[in-house]
C-alpha positions as CSV (number, residue, x, y, z in Angstrom):
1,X,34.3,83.4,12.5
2,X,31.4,82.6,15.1
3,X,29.0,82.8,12.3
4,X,31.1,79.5,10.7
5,X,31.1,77.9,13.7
6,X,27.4,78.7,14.6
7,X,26.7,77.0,11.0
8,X,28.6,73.8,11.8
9,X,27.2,73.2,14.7
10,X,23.4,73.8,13.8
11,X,24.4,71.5,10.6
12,X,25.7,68.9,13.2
13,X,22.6,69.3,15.3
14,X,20.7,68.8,13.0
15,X,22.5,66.0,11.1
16,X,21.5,64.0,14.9
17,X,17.8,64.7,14.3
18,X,17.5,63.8,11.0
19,X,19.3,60.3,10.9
20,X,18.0,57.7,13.2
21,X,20.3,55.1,14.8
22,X,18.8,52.0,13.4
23,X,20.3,52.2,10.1
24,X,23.4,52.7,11.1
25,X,23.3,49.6,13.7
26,X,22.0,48.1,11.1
27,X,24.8,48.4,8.8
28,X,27.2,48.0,11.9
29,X,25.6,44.3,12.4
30,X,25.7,43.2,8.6
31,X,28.9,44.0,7.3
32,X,30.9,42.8,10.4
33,X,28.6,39.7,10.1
34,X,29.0,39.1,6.6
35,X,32.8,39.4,7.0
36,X,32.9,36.7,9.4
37,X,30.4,34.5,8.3
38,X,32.3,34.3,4.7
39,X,35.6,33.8,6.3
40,X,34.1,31.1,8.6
41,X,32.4,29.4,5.1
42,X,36.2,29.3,3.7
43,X,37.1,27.3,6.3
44,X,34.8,24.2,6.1
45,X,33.8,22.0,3.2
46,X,29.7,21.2,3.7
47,X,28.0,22.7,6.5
48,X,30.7,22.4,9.6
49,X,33.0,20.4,7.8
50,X,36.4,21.6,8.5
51,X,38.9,21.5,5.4
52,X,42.1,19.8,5.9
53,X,43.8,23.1,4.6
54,X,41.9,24.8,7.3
55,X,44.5,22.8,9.9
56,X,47.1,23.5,8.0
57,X,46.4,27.3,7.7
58,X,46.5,27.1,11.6
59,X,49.3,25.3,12.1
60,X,51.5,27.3,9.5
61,X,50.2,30.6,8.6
62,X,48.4,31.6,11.8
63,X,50.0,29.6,14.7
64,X,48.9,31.5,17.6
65,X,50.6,31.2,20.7
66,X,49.6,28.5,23.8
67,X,46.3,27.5,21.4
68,X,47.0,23.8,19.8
69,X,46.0,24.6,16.1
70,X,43.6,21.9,16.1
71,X,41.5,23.9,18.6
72,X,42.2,27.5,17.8
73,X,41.2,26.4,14.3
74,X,37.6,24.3,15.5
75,X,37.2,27.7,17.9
76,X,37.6,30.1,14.8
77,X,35.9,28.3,12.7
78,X,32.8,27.3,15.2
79,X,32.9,31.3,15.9
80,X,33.1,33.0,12.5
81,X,29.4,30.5,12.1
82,X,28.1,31.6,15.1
83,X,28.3,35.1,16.4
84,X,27.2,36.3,13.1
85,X,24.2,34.5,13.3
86,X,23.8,36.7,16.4
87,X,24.6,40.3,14.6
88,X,22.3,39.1,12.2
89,X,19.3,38.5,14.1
90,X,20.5,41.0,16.4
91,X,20.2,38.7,19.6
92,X,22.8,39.3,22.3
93,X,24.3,41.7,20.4
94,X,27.0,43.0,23.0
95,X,28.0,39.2,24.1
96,X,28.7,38.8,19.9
97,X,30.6,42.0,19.3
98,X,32.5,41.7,22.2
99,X,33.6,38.1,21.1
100,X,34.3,39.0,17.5
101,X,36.4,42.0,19.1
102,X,38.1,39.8,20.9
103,X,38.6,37.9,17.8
104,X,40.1,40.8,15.6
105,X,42.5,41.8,18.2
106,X,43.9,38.4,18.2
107,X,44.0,38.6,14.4
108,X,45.6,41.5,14.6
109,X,48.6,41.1,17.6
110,X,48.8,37.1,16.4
111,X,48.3,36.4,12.6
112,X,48.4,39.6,10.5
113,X,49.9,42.5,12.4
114,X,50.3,44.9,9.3
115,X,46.3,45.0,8.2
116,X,45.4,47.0,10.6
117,X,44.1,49.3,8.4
118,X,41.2,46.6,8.2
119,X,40.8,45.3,11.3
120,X,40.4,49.1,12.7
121,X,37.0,49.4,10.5
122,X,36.0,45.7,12.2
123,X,36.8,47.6,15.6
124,X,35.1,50.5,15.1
125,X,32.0,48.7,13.8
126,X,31.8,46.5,17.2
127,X,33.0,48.8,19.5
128,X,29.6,50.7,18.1
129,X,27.8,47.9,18.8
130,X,29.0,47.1,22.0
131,X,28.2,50.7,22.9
132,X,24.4,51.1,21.2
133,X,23.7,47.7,21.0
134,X,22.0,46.3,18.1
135,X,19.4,49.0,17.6
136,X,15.4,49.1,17.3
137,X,15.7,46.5,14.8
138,X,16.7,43.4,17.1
139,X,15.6,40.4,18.4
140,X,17.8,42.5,21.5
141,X,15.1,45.3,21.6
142,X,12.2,43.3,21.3
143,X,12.9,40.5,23.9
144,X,14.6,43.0,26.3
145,X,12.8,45.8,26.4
146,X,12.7,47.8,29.5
């Protein structure tokens, strides 16, 4: 039984050597960004241009609590364009995880309490992030070196 264990652990050891972080931060930056970024795009006609059935999505479907849906849907919207810009480029990494965590929890307690299943892989994705930060392949490890 040692000898199994002895096995895993050597295979886990060197599973760490082998990959590098940057991929996976990488990966962790793009898809949470991508998901955003296209939700924030269905939510405007034109550039910024938010669609009247934007409002109404807010003031129906995901009226959150002590937010006027005018301005929860203008923060959303102005959000789900901007911190993915961020992940993308990898600037300020933690400050854009940590407000598009913010953002999923909300989604989650507020506006669509049974897909957690979803939101989790969002979560875990961030909460990476937040964590590692953006990886060797930032704008965050270039400018900020130490």
């Amino acid at each position: 039984m040692n000898a199994i264990f002895d096995n895993i652990r050597r295979f886990s050891d060197q599973a760490v050597r082998i990959l590098p972080e940057w991929p996976i931060a990488l990966l962790a930056r793009w898809s949470v960004a991508y998901t955003f970024w296209s939700s924030g795009r269905s939510k405007v006609s034109g550039f910024l241009d938010i669609s009247q059935s934007t409002f109404f999505l807010f003031e129906h479907e995901y009226a959150l609590p002590l937010i006027p849906y005018q301005v929860a849907a203008h923060m959303a919207t102005y959000a789900e364009h901007f911190f993915p810009v961020l992940l993308i480029l990898g600037l300020f990494t933690r400050f854009a995880a940590l407000a598009l965590l913010v953002m999923t929890v909300v989604i989650q307690v507020f506006v669509y309490p049974d897909a957690w299943a979803v939101h989790m892989w969002w979560a875990v994705a961030l909460l990476y992030l937040l964590k590692h930060g953006g990886g060797v392949v930032s704008l965050d490890h270039w400018l900020f070196r130490r």
